[in-house]
PyMOL CGO cylinders between C-alpha atoms (Angstrom):
from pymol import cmd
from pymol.cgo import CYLINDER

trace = [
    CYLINDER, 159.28, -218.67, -7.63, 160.34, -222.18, -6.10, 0.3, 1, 1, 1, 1, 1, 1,
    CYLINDER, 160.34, -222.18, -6.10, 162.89, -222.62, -3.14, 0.3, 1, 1, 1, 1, 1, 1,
    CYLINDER, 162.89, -222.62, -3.14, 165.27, -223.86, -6.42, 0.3, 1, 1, 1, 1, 1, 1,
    CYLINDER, 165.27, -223.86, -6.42, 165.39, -221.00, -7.95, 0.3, 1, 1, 1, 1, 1, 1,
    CYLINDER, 165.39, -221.00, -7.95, 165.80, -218.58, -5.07, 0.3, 1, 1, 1, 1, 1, 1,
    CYLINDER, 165.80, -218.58, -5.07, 168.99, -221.08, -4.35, 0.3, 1, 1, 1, 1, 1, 1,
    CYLINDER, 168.99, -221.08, -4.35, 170.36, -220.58, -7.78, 0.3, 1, 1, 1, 1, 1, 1,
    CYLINDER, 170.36, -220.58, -7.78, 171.63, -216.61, -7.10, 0.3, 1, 1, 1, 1, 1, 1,
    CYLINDER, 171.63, -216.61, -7.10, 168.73, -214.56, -7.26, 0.3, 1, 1, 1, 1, 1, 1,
    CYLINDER, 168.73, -214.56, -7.26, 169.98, -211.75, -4.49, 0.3, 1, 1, 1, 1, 1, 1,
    CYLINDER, 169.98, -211.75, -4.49, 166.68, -210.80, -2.65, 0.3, 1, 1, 1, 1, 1, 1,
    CYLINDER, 166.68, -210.80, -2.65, 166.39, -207.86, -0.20, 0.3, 1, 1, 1, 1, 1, 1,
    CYLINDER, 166.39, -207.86, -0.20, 164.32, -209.00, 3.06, 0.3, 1, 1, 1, 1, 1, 1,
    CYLINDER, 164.32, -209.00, 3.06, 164.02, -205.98, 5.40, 0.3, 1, 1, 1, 1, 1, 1,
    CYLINDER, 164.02, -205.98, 5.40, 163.70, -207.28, 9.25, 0.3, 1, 1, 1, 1, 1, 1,
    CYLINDER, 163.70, -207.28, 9.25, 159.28, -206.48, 9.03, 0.3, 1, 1, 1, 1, 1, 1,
    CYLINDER, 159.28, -206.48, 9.03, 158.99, -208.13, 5.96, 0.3, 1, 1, 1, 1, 1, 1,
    CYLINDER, 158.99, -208.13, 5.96, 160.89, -210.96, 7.59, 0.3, 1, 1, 1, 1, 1, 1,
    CYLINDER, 160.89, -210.96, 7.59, 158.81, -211.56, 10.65, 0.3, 1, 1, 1, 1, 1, 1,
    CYLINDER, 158.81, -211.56, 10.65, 156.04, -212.55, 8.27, 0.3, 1, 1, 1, 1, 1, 1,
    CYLINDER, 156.04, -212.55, 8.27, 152.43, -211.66, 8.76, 0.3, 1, 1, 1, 1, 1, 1,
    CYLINDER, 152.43, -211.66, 8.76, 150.06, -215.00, 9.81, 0.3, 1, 1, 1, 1, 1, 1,
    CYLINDER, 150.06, -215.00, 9.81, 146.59, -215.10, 7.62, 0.3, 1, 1, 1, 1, 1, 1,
    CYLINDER, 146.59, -215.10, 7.62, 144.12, -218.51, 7.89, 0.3, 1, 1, 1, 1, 1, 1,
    CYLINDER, 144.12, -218.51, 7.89, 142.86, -217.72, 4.81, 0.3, 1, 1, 1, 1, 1, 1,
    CYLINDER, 142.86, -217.72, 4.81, 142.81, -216.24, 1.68, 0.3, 1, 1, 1, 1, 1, 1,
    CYLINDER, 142.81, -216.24, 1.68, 140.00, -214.34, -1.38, 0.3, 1, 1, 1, 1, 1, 1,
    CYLINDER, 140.00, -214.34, -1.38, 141.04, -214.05, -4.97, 0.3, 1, 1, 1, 1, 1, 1,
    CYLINDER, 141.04, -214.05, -4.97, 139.80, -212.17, -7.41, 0.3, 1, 1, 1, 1, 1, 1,
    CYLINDER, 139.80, -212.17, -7.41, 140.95, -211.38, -10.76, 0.3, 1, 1, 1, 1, 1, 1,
    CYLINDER, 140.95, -211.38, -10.76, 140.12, -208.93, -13.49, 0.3, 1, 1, 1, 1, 1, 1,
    CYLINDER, 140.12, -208.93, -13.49, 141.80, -209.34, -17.14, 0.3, 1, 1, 1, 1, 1, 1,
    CYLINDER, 141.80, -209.34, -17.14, 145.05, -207.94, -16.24, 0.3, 1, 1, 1, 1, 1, 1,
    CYLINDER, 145.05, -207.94, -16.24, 145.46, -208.85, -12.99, 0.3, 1, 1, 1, 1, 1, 1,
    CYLINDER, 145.46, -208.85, -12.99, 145.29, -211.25, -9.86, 0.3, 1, 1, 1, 1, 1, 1,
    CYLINDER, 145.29, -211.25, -9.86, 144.51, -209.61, -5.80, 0.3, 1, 1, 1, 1, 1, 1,
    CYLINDER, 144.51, -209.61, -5.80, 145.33, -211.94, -3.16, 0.3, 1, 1, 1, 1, 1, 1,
    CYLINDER, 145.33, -211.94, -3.16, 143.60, -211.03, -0.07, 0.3, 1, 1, 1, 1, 1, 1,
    CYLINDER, 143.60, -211.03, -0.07, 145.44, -213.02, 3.08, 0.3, 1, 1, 1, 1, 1, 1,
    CYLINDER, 145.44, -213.02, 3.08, 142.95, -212.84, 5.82, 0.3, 1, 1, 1, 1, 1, 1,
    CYLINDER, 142.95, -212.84, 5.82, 142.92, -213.74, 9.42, 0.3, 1, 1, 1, 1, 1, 1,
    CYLINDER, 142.92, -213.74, 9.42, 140.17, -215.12, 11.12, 0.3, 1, 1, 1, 1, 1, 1,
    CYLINDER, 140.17, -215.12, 11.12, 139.68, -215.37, 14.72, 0.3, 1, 1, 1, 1, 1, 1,
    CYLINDER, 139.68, -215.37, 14.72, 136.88, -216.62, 17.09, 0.3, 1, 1, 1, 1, 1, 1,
    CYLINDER, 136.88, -216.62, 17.09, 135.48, -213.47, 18.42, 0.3, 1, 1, 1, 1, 1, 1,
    CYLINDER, 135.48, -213.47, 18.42, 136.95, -211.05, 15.98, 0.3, 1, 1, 1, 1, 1, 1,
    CYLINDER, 136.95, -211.05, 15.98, 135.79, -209.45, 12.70, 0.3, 1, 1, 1, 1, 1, 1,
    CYLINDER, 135.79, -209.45, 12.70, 138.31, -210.73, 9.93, 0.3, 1, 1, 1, 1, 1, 1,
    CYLINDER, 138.31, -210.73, 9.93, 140.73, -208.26, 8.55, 0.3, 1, 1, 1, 1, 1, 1,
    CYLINDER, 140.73, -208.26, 8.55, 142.94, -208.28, 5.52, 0.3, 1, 1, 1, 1, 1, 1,
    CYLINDER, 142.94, -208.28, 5.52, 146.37, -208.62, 6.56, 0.3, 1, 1, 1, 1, 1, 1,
    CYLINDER, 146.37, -208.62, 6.56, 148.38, -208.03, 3.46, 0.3, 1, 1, 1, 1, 1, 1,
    CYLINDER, 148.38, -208.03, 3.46, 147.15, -207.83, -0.05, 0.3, 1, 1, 1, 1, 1, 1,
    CYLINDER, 147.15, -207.83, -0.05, 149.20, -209.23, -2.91, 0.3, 1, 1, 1, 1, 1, 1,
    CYLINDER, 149.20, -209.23, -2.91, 148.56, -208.06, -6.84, 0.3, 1, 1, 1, 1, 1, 1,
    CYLINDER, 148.56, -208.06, -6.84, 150.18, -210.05, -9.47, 0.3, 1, 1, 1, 1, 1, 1,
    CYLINDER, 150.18, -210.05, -9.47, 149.99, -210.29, -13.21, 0.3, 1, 1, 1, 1, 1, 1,
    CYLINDER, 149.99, -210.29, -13.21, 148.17, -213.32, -14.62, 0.3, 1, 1, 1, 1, 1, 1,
    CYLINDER, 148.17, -213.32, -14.62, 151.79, -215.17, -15.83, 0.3, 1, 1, 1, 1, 1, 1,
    CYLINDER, 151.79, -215.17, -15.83, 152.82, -214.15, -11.94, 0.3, 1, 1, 1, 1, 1, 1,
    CYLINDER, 152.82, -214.15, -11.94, 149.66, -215.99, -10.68, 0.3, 1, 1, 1, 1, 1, 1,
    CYLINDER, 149.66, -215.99, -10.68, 149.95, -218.90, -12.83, 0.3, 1, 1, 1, 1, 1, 1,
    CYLINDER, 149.95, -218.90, -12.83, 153.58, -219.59, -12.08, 0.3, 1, 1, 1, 1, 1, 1,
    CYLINDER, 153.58, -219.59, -12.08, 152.70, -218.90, -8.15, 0.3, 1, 1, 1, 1, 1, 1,
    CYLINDER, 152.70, -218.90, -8.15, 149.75, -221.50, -8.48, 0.3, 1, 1, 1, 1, 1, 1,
    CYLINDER, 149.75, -221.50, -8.48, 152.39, -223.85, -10.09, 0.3, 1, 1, 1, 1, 1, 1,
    CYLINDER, 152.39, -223.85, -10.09, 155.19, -223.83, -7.67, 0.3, 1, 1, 1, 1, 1, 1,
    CYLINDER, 155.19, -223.83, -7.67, 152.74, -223.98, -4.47, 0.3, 1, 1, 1, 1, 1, 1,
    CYLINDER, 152.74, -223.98, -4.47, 151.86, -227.30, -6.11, 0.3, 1, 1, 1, 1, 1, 1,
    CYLINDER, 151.86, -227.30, -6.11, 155.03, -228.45, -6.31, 0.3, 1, 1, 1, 1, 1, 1,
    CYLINDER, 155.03, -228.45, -6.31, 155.88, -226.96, -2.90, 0.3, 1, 1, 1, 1, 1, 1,
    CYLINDER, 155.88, -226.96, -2.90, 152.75, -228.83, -1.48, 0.3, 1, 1, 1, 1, 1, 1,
    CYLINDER, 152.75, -228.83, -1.48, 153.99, -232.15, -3.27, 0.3, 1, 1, 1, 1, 1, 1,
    CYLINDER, 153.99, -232.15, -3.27, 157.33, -231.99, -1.60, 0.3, 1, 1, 1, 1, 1, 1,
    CYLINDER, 157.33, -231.99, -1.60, 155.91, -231.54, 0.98, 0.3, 1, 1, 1, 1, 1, 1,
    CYLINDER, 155.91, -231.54, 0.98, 153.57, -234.16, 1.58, 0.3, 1, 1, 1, 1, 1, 1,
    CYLINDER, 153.57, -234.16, 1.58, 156.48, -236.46, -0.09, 0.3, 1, 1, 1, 1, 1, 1,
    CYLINDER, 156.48, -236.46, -0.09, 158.51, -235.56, 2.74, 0.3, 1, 1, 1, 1, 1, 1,
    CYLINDER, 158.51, -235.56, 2.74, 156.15, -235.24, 5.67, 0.3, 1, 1, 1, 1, 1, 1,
    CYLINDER, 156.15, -235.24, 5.67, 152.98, -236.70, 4.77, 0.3, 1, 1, 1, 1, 1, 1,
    CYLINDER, 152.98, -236.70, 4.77, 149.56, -236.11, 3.31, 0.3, 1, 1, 1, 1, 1, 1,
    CYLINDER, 149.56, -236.11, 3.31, 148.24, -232.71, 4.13, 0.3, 1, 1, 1, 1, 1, 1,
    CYLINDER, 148.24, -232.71, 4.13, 144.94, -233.31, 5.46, 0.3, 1, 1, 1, 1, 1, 1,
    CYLINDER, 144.94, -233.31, 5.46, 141.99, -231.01, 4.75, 0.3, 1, 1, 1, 1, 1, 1,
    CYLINDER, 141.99, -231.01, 4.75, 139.03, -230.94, 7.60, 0.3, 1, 1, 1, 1, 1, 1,
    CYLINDER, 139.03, -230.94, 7.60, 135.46, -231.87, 6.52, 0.3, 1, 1, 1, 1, 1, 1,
    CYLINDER, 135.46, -231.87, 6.52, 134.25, -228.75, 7.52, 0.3, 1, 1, 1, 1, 1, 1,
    CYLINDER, 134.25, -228.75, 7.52, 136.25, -225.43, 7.51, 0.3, 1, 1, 1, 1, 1, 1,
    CYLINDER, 136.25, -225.43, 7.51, 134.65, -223.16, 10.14, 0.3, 1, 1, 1, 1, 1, 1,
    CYLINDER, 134.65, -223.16, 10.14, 137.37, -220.35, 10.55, 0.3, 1, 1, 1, 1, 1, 1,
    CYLINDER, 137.37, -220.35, 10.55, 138.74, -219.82, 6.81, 0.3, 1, 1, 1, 1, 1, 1,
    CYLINDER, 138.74, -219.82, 6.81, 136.64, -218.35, 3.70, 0.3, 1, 1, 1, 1, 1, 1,
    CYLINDER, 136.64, -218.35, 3.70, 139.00, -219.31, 0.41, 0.3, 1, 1, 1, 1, 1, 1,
    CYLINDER, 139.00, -219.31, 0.41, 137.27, -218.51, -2.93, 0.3, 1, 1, 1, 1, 1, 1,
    CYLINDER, 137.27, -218.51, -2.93, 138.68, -218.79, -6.11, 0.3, 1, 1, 1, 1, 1, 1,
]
cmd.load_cgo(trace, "trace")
């Protein structure tokens, strides 16, 4: 869902945890046929990784999530600058 729509009326529920957020440096997908798992994972020199929250959506869900973070990211980088990935990633595993 993009920050435009959530500004158009939609009336979410955020309890105070969910709120505070959870941090995660990376992040494994998997899918099957009927569905997408997110894995947000936090790694950190010196300890094992752990999954820190684990998100299942529905293929349309994951498609439309993939779409807005691009056009999140774009704003972004219109507003603030290229986002600059490092040559070597040492501390986050992504797969796709």
């Amino acid at each position: 869902m993009s920050e435009n729509q959530q500004n158009e009326g939609l009336n979410i529920e955020l309890n105070e945890l969910v709120a505070q957020g959870v941090y995660a440096t990376g992040a494994i997908i998997n899918h099957s046929a009927s569905e997408f798992v997110v894995d947000f994972v936090q790694f950190m020199p010196g300890a094992r990784p752990s999954v820190k929250s684990r998100i299942i959506l529905s293929p349309l869900q994951a498609k439309q999530l993939a779409s807005s973070l691009a056009e999140n990211v774009a704003t972004f980088e219109n507003n603030f600058g290229e986002i600059k990935q490092p040559q070597q990633n040492g501390t986050a595993n992504y797969e796709a």
